[in-house]
C-alpha positions as CSV (number, residue, x, y, z in Angstrom):
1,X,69.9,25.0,-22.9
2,X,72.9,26.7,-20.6
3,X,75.1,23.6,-21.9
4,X,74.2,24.6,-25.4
5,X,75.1,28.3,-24.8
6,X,78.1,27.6,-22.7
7,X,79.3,25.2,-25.4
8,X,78.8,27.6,-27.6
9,X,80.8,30.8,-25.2
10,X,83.8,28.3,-25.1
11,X,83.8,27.3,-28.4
12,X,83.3,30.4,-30.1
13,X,81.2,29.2,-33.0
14,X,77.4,28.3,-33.1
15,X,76.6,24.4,-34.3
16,X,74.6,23.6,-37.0
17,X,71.5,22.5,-35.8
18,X,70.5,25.7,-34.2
19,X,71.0,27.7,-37.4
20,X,68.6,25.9,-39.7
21,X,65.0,26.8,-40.3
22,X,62.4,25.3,-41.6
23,X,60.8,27.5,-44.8
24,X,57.2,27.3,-44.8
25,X,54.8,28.8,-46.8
26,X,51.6,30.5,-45.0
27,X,48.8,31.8,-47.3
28,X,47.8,35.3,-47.1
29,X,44.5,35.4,-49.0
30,X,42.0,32.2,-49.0
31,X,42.7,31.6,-52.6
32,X,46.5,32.3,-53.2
33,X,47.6,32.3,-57.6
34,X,51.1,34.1,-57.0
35,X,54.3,34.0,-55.0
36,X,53.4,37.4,-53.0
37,X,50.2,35.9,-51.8
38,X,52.5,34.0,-49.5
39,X,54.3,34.6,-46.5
40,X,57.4,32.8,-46.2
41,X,58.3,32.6,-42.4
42,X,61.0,30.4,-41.2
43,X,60.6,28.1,-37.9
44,X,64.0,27.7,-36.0
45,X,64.6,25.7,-32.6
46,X,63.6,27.2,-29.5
47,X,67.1,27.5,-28.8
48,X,68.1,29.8,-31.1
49,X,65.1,31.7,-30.2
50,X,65.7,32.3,-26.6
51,X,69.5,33.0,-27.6
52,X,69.5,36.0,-30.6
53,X,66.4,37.7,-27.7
54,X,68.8,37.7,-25.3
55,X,71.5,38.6,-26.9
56,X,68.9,41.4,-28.8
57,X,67.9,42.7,-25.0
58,X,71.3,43.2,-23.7
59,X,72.5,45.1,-26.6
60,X,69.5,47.7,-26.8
61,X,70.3,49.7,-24.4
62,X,73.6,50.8,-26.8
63,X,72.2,50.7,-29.9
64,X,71.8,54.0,-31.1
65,X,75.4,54.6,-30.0
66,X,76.6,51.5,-31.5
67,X,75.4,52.5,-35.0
68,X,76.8,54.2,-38.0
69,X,75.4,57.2,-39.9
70,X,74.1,54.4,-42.1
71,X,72.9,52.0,-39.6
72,X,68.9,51.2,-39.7
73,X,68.2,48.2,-37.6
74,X,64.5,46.8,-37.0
75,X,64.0,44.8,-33.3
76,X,60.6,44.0,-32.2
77,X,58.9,46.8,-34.0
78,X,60.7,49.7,-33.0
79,X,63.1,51.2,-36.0
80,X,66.5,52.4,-34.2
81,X,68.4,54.6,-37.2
82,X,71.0,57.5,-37.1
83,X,70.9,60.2,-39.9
């Protein structure tokens, strides 16, 4: 994992295999007839997990400074937005 991410520091670009998901779709009623009776979740590496939390931790702390007037970002449940 620390090669991947180090490969990734030096290089300056993510590689591809990382980035894709898997779309699956997860019933959300026994006997689903349309599209919105779905849930559509997508299942990505491990990797690419552990990496965007990381990232996500170290940059909460400055989030509601970092933001525009504009800015509503969602991260693990809480809802960080600036009038």
């Amino acid at each position: 994992m620390l090669e991947i991410v180090n490969q990734m520091y030096i290089e300056g670009k993510i590689t591809d295999k990382p980035t894709h998901g898997l779309i699956v779709c997860i019933p959300k009623k026994p006997k689903p007839t349309r599209p919105e009776d779905y849930r559509p979740p997508t299942l990505l590496s491990v990797d690419i997990k552990l990496l965007t939390r990381v990232i996500a931790n170290r940059l909460s702390p400055w989030l509601t400074t970092l933001l525009t007037r504009i800015s509503i970002v969602e991260y693990t449940g809480t809802q960080f937005s600036r009038p």
